[in-house]
Biopython code that builds the backbone (N, CA, C, O; Angstrom):
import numpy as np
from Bio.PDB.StructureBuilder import StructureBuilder

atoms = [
    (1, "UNK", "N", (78.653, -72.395, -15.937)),
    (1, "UNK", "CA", (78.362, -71.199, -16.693)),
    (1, "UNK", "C", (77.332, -70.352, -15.963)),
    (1, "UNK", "O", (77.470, -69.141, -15.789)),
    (2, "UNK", "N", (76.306, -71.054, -15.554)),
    (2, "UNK", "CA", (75.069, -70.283, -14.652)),
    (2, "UNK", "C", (75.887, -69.488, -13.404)),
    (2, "UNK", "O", (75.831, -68.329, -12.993)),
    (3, "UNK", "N", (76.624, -70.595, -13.025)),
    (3, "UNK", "CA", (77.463, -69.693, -11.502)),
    (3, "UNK", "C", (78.393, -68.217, -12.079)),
    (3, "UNK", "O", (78.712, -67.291, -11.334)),
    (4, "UNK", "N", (78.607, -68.270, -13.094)),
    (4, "UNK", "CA", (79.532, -67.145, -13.912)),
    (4, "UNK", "C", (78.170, -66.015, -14.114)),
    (4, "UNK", "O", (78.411, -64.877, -13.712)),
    (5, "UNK", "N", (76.866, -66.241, -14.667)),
    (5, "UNK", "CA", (76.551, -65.477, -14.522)),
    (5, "UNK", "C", (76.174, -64.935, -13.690)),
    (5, "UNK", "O", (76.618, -63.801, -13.507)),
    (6, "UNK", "N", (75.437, -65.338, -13.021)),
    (6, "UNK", "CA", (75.077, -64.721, -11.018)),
    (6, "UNK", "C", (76.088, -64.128, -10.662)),
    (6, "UNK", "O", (75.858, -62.920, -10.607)),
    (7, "UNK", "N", (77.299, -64.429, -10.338)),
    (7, "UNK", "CA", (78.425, -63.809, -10.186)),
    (7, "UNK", "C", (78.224, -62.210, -10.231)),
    (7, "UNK", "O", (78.180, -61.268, -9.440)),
    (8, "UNK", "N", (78.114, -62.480, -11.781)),
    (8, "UNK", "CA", (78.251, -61.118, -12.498)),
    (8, "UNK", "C", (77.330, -60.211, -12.400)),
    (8, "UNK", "O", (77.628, -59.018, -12.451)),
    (9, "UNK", "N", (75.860, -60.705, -12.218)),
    (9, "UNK", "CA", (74.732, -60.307, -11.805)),
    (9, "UNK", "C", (75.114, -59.593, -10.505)),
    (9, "UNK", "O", (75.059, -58.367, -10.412)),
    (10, "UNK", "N", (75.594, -60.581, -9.267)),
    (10, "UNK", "CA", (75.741, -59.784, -8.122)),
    (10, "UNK", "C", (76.831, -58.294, -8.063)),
    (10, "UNK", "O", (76.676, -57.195, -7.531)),
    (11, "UNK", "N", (78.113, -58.977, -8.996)),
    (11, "UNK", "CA", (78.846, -57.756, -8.758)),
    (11, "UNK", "C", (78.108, -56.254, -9.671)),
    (11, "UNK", "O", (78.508, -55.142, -9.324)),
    (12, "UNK", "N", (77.394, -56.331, -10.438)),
    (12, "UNK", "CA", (76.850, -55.455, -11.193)),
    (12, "UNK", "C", (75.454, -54.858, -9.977)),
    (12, "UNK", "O", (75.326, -53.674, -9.664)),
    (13, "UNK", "N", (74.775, -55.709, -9.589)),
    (13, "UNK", "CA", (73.966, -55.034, -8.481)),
    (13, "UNK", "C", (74.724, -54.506, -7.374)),
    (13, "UNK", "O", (74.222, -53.632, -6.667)),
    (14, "UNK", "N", (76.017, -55.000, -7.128)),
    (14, "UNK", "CA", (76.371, -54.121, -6.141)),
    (14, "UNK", "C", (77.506, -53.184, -6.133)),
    (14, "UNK", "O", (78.319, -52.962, -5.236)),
    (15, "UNK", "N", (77.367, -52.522, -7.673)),
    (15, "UNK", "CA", (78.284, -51.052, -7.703)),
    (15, "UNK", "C", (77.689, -50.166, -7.342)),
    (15, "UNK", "O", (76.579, -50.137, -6.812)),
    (16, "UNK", "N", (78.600, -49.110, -7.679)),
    (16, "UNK", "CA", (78.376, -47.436, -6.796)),
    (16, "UNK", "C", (77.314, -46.839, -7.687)),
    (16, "UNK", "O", (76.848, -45.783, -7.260)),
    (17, "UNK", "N", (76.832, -47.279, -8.827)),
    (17, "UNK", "CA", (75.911, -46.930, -9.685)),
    (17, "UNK", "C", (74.072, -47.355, -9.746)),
    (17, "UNK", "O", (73.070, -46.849, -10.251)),
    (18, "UNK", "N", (74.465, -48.848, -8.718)),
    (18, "UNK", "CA", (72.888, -48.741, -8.308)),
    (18, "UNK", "C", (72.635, -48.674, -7.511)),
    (18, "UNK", "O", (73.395, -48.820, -6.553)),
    (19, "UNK", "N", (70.951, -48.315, -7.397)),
    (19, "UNK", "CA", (70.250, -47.648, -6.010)),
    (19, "UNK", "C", (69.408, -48.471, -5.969)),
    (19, "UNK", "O", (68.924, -49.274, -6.767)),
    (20, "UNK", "N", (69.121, -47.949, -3.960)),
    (20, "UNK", "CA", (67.624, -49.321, -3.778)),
    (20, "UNK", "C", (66.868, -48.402, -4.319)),
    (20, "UNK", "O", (67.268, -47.365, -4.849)),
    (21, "UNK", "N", (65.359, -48.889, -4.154)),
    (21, "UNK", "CA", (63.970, -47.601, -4.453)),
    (21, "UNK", "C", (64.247, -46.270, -4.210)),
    (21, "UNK", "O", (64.559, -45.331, -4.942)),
    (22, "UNK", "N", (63.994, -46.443, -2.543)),
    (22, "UNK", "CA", (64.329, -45.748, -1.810)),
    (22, "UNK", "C", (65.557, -44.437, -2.242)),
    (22, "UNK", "O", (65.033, -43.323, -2.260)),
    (23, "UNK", "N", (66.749, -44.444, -2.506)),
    (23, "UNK", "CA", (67.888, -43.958, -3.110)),
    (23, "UNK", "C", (67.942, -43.390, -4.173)),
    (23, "UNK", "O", (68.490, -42.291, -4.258)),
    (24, "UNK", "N", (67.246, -44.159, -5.499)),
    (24, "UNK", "CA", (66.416, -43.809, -6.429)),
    (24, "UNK", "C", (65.566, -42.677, -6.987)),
    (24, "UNK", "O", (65.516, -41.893, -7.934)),
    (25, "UNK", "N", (64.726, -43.135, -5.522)),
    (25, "UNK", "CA", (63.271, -41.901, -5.584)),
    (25, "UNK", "C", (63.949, -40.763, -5.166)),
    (25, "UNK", "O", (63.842, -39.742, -5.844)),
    (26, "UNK", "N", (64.726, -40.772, -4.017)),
    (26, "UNK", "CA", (65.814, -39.504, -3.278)),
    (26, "UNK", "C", (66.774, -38.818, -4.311)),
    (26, "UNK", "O", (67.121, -37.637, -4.343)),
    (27, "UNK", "N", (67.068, -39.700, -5.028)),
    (27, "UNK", "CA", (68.065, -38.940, -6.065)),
    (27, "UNK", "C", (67.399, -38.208, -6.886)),
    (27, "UNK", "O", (67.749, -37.028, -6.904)),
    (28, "UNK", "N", (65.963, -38.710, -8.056)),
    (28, "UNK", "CA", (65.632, -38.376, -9.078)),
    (28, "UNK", "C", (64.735, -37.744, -8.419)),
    (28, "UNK", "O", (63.757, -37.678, -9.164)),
    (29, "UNK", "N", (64.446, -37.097, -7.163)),
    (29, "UNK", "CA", (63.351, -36.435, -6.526)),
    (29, "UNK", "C", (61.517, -36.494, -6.911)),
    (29, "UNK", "O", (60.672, -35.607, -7.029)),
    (30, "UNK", "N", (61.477, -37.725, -7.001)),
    (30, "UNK", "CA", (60.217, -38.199, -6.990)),
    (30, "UNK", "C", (60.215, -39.226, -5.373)),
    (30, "UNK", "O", (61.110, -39.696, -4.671)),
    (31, "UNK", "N", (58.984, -39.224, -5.325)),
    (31, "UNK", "CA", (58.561, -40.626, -4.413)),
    (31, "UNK", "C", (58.428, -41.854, -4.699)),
    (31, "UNK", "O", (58.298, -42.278, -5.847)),
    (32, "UNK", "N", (58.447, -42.503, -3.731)),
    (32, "UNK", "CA", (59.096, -43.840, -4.085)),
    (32, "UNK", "C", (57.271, -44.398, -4.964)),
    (32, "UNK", "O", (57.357, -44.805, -6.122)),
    (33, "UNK", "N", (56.368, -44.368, -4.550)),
    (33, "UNK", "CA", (55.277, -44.499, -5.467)),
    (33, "UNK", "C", (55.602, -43.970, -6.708)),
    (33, "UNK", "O", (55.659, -44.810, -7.607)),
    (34, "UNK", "N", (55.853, -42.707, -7.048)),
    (34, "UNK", "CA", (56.126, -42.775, -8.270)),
    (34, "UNK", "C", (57.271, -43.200, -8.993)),
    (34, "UNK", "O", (57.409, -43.021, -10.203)),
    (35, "UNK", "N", (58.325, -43.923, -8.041)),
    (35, "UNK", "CA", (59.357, -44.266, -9.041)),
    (35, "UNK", "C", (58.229, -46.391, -9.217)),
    (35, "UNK", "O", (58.362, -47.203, -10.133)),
    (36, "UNK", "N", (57.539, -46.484, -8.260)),
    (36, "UNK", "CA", (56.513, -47.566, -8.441)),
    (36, "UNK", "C", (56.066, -47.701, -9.761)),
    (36, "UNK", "O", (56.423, -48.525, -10.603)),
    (37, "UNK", "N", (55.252, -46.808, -9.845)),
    (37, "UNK", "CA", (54.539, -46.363, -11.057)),
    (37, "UNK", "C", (55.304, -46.226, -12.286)),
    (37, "UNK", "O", (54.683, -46.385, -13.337)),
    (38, "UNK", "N", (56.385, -45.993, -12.329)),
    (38, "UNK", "CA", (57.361, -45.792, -13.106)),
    (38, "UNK", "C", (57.976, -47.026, -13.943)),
    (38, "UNK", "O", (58.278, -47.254, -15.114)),
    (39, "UNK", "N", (57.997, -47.781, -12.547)),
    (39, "UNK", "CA", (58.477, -49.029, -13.020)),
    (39, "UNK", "C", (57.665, -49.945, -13.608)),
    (39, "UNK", "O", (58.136, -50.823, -14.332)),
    (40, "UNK", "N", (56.573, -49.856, -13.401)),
    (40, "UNK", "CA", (55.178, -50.683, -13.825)),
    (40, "UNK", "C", (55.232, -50.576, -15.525)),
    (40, "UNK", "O", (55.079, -51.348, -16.472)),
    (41, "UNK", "N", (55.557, -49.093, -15.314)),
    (41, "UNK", "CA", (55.247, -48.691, -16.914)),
    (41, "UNK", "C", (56.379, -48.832, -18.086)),
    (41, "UNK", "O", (56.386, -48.587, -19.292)),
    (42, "UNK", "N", (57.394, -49.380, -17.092)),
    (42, "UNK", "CA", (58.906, -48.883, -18.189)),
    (42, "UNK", "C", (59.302, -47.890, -18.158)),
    (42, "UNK", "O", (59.835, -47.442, -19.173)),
    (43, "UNK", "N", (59.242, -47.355, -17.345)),
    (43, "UNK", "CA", (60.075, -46.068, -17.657)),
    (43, "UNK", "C", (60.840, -45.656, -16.913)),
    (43, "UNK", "O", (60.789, -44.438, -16.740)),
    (44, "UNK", "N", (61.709, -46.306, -16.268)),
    (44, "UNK", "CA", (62.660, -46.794, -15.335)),
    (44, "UNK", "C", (63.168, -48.073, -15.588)),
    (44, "UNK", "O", (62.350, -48.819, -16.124)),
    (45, "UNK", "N", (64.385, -48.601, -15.342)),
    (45, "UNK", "CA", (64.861, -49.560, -15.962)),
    (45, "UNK", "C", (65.781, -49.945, -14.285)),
    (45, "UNK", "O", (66.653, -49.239, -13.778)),
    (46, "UNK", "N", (65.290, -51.104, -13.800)),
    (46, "UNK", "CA", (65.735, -51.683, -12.607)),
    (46, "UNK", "C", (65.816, -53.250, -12.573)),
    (46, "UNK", "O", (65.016, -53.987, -13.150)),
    (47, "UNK", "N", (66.653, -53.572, -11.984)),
    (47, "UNK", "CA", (67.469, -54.652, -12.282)),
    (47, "UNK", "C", (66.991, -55.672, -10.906)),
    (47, "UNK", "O", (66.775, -54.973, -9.916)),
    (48, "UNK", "N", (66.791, -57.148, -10.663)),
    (48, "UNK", "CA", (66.420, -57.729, -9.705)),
    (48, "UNK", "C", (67.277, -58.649, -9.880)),
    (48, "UNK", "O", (67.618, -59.043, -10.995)),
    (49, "UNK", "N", (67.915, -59.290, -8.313)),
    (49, "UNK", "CA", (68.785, -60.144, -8.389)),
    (49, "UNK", "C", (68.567, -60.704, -7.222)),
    (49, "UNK", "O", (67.796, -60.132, -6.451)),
    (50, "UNK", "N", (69.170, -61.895, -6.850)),
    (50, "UNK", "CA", (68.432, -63.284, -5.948)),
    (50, "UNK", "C", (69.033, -62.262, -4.851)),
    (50, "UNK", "O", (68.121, -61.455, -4.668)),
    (51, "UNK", "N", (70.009, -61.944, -4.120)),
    (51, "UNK", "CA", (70.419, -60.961, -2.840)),
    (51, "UNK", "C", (70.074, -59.584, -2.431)),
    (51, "UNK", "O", (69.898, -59.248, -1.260)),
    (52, "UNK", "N", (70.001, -58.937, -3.283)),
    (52, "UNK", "CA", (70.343, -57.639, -3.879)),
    (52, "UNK", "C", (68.888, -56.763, -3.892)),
    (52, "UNK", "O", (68.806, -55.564, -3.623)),
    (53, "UNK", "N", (67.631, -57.751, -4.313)),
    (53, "UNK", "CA", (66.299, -56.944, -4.488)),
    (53, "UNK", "C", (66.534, -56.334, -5.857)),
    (53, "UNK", "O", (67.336, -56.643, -6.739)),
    (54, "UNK", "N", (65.544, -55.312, -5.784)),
    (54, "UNK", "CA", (65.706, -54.629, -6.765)),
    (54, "UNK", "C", (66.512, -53.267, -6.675)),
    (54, "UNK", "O", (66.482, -52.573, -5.659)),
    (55, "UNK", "N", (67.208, -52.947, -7.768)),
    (55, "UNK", "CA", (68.192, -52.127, -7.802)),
    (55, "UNK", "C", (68.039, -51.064, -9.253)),
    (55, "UNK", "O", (67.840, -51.492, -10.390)),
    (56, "UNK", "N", (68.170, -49.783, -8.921)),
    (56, "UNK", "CA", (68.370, -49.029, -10.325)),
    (56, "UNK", "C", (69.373, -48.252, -10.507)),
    (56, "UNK", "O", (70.066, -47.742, -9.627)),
    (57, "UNK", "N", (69.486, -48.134, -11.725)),
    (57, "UNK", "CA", (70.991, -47.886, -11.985)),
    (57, "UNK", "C", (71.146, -46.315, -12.217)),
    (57, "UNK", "O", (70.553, -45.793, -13.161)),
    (58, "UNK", "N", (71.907, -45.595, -11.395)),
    (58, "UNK", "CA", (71.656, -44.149, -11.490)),
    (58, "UNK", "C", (72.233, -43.159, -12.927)),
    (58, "UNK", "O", (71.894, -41.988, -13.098)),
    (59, "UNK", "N", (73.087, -43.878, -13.787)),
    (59, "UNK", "CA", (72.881, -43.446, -14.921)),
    (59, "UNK", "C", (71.978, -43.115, -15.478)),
    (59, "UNK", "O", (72.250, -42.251, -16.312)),
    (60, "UNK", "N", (70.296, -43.567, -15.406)),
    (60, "UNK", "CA", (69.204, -43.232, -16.148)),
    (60, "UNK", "C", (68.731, -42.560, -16.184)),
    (60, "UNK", "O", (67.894, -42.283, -17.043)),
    (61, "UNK", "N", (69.346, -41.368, -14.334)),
    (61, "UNK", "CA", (68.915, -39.917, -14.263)),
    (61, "UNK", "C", (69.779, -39.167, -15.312)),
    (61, "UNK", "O", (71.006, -39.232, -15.251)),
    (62, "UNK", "N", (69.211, -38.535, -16.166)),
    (62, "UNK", "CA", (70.330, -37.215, -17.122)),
    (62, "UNK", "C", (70.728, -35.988, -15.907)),
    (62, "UNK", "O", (70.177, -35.647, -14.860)),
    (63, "UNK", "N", (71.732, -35.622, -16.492)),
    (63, "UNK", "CA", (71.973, -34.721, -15.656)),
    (63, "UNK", "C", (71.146, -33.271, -15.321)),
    (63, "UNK", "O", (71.278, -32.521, -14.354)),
    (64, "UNK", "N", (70.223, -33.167, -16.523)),
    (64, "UNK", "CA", (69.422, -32.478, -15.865)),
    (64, "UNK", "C", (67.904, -33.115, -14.758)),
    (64, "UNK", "O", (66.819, -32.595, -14.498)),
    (65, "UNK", "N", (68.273, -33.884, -14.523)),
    (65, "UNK", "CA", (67.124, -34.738, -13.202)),
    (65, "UNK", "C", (66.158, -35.182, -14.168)),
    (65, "UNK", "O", (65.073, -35.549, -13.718)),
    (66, "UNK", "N", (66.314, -35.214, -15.222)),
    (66, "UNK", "CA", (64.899, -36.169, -16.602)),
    (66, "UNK", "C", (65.528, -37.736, -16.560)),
    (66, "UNK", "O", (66.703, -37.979, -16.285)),
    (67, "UNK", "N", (64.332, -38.923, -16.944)),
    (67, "UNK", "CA", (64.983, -40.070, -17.050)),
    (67, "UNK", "C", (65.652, -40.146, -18.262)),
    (67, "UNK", "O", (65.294, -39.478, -19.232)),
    (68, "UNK", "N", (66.530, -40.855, -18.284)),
    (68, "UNK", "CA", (66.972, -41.160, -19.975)),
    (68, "UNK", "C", (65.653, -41.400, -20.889)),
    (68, "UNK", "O", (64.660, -42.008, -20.489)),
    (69, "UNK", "N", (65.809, -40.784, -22.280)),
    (69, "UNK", "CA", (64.481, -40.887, -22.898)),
    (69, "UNK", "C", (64.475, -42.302, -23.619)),
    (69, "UNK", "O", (65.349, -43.144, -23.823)),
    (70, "UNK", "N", (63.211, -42.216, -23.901)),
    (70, "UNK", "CA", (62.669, -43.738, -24.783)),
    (70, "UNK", "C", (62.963, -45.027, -24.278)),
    (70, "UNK", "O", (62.990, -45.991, -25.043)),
    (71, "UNK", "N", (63.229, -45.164, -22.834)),
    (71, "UNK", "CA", (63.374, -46.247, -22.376)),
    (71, "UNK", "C", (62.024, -46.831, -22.150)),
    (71, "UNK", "O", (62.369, -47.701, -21.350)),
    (72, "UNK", "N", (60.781, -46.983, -22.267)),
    (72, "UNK", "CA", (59.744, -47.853, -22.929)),
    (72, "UNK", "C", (59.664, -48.498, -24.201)),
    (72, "UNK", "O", (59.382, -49.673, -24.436)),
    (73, "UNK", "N", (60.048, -47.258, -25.261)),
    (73, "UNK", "CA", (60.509, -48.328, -26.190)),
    (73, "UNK", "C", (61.366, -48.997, -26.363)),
    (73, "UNK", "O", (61.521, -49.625, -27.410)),
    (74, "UNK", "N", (62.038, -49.031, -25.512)),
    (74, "UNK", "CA", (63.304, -49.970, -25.574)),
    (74, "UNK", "C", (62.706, -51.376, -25.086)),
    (74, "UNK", "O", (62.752, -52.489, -25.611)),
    (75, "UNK", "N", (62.322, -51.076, -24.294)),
    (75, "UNK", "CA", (61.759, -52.567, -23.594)),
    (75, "UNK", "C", (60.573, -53.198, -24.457)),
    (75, "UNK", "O", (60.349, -54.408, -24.425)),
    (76, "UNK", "N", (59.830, -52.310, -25.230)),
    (76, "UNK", "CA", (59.009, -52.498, -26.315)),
    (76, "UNK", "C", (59.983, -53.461, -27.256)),
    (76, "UNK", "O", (59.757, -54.637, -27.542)),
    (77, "UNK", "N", (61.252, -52.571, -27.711)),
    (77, "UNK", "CA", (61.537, -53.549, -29.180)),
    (77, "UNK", "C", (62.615, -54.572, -28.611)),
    (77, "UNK", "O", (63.193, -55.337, -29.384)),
    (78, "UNK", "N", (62.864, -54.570, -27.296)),
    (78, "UNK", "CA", (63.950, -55.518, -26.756)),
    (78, "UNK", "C", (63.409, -56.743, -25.965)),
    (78, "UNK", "O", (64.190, -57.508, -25.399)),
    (79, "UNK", "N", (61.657, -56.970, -25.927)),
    (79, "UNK", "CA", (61.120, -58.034, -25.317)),
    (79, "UNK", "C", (60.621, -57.734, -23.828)),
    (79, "UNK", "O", (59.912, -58.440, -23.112)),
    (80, "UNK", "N", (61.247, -56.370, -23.541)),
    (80, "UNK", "CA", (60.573, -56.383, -22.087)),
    (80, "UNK", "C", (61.255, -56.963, -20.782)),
    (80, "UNK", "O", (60.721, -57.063, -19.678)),
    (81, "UNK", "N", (62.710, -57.373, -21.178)),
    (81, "UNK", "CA", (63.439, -57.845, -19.980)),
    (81, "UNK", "C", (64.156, -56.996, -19.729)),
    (81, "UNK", "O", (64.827, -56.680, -20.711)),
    (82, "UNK", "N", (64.458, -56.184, -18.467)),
    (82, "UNK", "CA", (65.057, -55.225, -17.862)),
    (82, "UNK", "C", (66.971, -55.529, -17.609)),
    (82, "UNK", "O", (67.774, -54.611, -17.438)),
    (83, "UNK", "N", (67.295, -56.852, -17.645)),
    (83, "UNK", "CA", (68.487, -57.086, -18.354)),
    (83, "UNK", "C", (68.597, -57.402, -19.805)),
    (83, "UNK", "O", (69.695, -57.683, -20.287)),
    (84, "UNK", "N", (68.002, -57.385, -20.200)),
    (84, "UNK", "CA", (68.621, -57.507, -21.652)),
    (84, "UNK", "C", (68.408, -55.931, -21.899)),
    (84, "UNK", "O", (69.068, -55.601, -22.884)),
    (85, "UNK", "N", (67.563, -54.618, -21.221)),
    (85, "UNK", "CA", (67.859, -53.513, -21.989)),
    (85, "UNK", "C", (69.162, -53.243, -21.575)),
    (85, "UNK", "O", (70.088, -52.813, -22.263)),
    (86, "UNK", "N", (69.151, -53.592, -20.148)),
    (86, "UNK", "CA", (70.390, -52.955, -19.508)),
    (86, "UNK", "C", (71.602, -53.604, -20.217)),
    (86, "UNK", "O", (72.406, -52.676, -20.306)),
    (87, "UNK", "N", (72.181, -54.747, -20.790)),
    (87, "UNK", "CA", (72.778, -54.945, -21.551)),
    (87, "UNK", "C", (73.107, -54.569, -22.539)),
    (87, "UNK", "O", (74.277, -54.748, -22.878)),
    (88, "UNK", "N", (71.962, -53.727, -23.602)),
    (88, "UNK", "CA", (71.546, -53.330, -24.495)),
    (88, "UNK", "C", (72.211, -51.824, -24.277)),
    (88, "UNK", "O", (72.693, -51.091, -25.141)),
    (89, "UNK", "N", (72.127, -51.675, -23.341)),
    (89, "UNK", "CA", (72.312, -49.720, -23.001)),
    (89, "UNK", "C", (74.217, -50.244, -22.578)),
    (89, "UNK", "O", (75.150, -49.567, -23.012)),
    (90, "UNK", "N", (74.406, -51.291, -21.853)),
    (90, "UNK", "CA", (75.790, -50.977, -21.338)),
    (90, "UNK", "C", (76.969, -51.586, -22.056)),
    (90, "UNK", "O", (78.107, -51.752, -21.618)),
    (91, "UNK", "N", (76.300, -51.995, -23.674)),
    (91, "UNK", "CA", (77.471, -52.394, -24.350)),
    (91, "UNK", "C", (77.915, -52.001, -25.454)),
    (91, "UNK", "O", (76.902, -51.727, -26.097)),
    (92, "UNK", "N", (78.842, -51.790, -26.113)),
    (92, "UNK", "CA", (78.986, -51.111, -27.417)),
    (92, "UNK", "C", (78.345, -51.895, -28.398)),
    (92, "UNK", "O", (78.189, -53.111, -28.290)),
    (93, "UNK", "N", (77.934, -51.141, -29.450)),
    (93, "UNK", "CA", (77.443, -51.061, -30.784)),
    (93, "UNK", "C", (78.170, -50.958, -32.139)),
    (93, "UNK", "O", (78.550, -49.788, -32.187)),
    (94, "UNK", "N", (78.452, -51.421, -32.962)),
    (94, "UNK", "CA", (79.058, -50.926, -34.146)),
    (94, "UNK", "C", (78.021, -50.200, -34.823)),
    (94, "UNK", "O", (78.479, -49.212, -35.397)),
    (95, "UNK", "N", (76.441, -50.388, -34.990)),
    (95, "UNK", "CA", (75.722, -49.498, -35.603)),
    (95, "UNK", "C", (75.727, -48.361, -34.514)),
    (95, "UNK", "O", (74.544, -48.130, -34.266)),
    (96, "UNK", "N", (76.492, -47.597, -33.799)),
    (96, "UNK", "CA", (76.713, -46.592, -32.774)),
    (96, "UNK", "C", (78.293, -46.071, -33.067)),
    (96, "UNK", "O", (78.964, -45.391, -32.291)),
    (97, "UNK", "N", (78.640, -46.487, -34.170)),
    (97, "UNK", "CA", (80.025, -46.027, -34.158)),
    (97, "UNK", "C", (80.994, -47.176, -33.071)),
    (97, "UNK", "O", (82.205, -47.158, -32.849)),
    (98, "UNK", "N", (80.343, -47.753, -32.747)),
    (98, "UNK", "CA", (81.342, -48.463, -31.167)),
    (98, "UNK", "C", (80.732, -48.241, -30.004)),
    (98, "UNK", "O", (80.942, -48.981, -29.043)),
    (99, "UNK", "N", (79.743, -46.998, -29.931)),
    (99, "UNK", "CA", (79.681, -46.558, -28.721)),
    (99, "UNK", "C", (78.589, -47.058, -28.060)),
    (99, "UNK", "O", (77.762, -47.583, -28.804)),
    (100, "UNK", "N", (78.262, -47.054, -26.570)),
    (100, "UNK", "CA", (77.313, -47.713, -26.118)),
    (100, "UNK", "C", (76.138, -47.231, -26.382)),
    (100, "UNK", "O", (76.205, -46.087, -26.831)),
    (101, "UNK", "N", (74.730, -47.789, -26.248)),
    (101, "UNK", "CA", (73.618, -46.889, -26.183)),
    (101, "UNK", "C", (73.456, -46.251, -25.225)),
    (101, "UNK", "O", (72.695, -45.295, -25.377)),
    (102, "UNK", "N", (73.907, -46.400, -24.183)),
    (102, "UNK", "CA", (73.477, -45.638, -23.345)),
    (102, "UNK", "C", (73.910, -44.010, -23.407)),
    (102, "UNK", "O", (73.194, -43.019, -23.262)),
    (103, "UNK", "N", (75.507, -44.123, -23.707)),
    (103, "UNK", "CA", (76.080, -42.876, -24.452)),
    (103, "UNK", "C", (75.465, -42.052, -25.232)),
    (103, "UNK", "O", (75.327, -40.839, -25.073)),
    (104, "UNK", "N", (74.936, -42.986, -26.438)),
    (104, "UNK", "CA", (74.195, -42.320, -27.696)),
    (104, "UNK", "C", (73.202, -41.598, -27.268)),
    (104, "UNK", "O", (73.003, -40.406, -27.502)),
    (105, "UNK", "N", (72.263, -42.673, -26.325)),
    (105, "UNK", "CA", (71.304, -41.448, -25.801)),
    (105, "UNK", "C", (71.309, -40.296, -24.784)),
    (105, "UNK", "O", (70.402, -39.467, -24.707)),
    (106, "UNK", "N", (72.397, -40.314, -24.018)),
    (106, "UNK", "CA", (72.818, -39.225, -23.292)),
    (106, "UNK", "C", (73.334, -37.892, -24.163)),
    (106, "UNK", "O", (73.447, -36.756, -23.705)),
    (107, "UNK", "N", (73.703, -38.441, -25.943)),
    (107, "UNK", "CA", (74.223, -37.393, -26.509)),
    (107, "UNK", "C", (72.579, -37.039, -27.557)),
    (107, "UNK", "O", (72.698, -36.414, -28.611)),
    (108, "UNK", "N", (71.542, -37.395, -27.210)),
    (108, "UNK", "CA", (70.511, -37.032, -27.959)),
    (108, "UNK", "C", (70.201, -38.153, -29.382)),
    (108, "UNK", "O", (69.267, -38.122, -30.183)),
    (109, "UNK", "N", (71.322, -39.056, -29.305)),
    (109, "UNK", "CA", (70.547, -39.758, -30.515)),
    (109, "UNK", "C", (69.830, -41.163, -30.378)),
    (109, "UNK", "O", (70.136, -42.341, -30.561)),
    (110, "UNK", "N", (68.880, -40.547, -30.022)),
    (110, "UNK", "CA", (67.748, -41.483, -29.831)),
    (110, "UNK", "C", (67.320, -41.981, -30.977)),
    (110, "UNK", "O", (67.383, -43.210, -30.960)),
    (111, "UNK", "N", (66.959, -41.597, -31.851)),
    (111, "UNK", "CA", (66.427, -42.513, -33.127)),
    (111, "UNK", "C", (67.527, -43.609, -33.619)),
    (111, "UNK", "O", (67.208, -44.783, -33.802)),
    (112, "UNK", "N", (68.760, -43.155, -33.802)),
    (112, "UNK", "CA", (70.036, -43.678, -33.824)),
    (112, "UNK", "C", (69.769, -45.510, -32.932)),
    (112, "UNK", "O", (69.806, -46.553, -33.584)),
    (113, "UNK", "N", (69.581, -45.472, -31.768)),
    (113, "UNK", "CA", (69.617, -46.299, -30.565)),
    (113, "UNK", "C", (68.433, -46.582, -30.791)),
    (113, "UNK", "O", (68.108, -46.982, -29.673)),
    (114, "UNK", "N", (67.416, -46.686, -31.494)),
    (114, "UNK", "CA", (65.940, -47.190, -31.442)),
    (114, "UNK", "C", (66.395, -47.980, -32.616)),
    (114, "UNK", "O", (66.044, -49.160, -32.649)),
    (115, "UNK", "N", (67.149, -47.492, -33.620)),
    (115, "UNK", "CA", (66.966, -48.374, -34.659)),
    (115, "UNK", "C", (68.277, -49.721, -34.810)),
    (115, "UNK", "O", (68.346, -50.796, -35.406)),
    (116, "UNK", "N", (69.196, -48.912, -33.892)),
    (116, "UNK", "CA", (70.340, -50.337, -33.474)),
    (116, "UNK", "C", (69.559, -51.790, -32.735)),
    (116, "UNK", "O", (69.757, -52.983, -32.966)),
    (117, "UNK", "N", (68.310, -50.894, -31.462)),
    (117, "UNK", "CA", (67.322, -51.759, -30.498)),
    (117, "UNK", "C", (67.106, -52.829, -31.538)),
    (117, "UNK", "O", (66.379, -53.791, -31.292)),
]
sb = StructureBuilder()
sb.init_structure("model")
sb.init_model(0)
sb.init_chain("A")
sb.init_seg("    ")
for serial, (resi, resn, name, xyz) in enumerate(atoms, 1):
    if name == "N":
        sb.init_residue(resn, " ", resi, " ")
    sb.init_atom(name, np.array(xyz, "f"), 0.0, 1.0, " ", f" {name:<3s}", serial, name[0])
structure = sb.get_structure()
């Protein structure tokens, strides 16, 4: 079962959707210190895996170059593990209608997705 998850761990760190730091900071046009700082604080949501390093997932930029919002509290009411938010954001919900959180909050309903958290 452990080998099933690593697996899955690796193929998920290595889609077209995550970035190293580096890639990250270049995309969301900050520096890589501040995507540092970022991460310290929660407010960036990056994923670490035994090959892979750390990795972030470029969904969290909105399309207007802002991070997805309230991702501190997420990690606030979800324990603070950066896979379980990311789980949390990449799976459907029935208190979401079905839909994922991550969706919900790309469509503004954040309180919605705080109170599914």
């Amino acid at each position: 079962m452990r080998e099933k998850g690593v697996s899955r761990a690796f193929e998920i760190l290595s889609g077209r959707e995550m970035l190293s730091a580096a890639e990250f900071a270049k995309f969301s046009s900050v520096s890589r210190e501040a995507v540092r700082g970022k991460h310290q604080r929660g407010e960036v949501l990056d994923l670490r895996g035994a090959k892979r390093g750390l990795r972030f997932p470029k969904w969290q930029v909105t399309p207007n170059g802002k991070l997805l919002p309230d991702l501190p509290q997420l990690f606030d009411l979800l324990g603070g593990d950066s896979w379980t938010v990311y789980r949390f954001l990449t799976q459907h919900h029935p208190e979401l209608e079905g839909d994922t959180a991550l969706s919900a909050l790309q469509r503004g309903k954040v309180s919605r997705v705080l109170a599914a958290a």
